[in-house]
C-alpha positions in Angstrom: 77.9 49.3 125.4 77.8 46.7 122.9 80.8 44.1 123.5 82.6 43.4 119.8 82.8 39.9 119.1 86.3 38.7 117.8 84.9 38.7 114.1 84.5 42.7 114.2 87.7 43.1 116.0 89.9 41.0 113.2 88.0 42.9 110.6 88.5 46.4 112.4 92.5 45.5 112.4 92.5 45.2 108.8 91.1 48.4 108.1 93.5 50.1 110.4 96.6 48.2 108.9 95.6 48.9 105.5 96.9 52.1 105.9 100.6 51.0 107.2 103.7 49.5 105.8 104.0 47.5 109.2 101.2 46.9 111.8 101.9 45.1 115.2 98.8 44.5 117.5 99.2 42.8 120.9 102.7 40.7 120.0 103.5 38.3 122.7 106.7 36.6 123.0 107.3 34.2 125.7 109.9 31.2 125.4 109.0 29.2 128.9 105.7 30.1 128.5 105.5 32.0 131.9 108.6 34.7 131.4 107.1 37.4 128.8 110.1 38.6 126.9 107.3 41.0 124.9 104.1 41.6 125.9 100.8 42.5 124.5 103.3 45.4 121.9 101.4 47.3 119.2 103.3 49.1 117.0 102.6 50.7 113.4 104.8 52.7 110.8 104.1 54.2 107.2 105.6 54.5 104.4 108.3 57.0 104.6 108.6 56.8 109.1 111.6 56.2 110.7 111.6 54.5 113.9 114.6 54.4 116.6 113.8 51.5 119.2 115.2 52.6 122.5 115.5 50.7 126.1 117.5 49.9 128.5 119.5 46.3 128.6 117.3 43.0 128.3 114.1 45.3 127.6 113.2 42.9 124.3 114.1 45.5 121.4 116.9 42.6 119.7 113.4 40.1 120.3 111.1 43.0 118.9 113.8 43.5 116.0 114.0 40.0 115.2 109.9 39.7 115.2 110.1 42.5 112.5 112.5 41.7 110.8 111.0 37.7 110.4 114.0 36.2 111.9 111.9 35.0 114.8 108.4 34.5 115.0 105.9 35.7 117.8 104.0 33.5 120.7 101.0 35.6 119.8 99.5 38.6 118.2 99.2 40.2 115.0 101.5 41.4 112.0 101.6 42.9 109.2 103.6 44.0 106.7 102.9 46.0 103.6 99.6 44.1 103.6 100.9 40.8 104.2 98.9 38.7 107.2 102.8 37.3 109.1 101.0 36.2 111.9 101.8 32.7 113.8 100.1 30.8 111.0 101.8 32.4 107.8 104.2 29.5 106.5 107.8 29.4 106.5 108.0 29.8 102.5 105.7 33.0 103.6 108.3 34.2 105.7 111.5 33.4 103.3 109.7 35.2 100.1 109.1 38.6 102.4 112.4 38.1 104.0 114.2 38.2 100.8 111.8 40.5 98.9 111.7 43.3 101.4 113.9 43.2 104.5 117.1 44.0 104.5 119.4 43.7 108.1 122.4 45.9 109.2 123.8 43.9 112.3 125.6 45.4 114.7 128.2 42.5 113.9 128.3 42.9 110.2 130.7 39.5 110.2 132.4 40.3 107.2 136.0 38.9 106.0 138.9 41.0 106.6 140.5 39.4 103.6 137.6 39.9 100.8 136.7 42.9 99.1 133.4 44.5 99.5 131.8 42.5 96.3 133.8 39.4 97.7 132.0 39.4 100.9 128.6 40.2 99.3 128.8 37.3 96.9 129.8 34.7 99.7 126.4 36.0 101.7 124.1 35.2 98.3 125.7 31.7 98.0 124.9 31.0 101.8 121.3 31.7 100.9 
């Protein structure tokens, strides 16, 4: 068997990711550099899926959430998302314009203001950004 260089393994990734809103290949998150919090995740999704991330406590789905979601970035690996490259070396402005442009977040602790109406505490999260 012929070994694939790293050349014809980036270029095969492209092909299969063209097909999918978000691609994840061999994600890596680490934050002491020994203690893998992910490790080695692939993950893809289409336009139109829905995915439900189940685990038990501490497994890495807030981490893995975050990842996707570009509120933290990965020690390694590949992503993208609707044929953006958001791997390690895509800049912060990279990150903010996607962000912004096609992520939205429902937290679990929405944090919103008892006191302010729906608009009210809509309009207060636009002028924090």
């Amino acid at each position: 068997m012929k070994k694939e260089n790293n050349k014809d393994m980036e270029e095969q990734q492209k092909v299969n990711c063209s097909d999918n809103f978000i691609y994840i290949s061999g994600i890596n998150k680490t934050y002491d550099g020994t203690r893998y919090v992910l490790n080695d995740l692939c993950f893809s999704l289409n336009h139109g899926e829905i995915a439900i991330v189940m685990g038990p406590s501490g497994s890495g789905k807030s981490t893995f959430l975050n990842i996707l979601g570009l509120l933290d970035t990965a020690s390694s690996g590949v992503y993208y998302f609707d044929g953006i490259n958001l791997s390690e070396k895509s800049s912060k402005k990279t990150f903010c314009n996607v962000r912004g442009e096609k992520i939205g977040f429902i937290f679990q602790s929405y944090y919103l203001i008892d006191s302010l109406t729906v608009k009210e505490n809509i309009i207060r999260q636009f002028r924090m950004i």
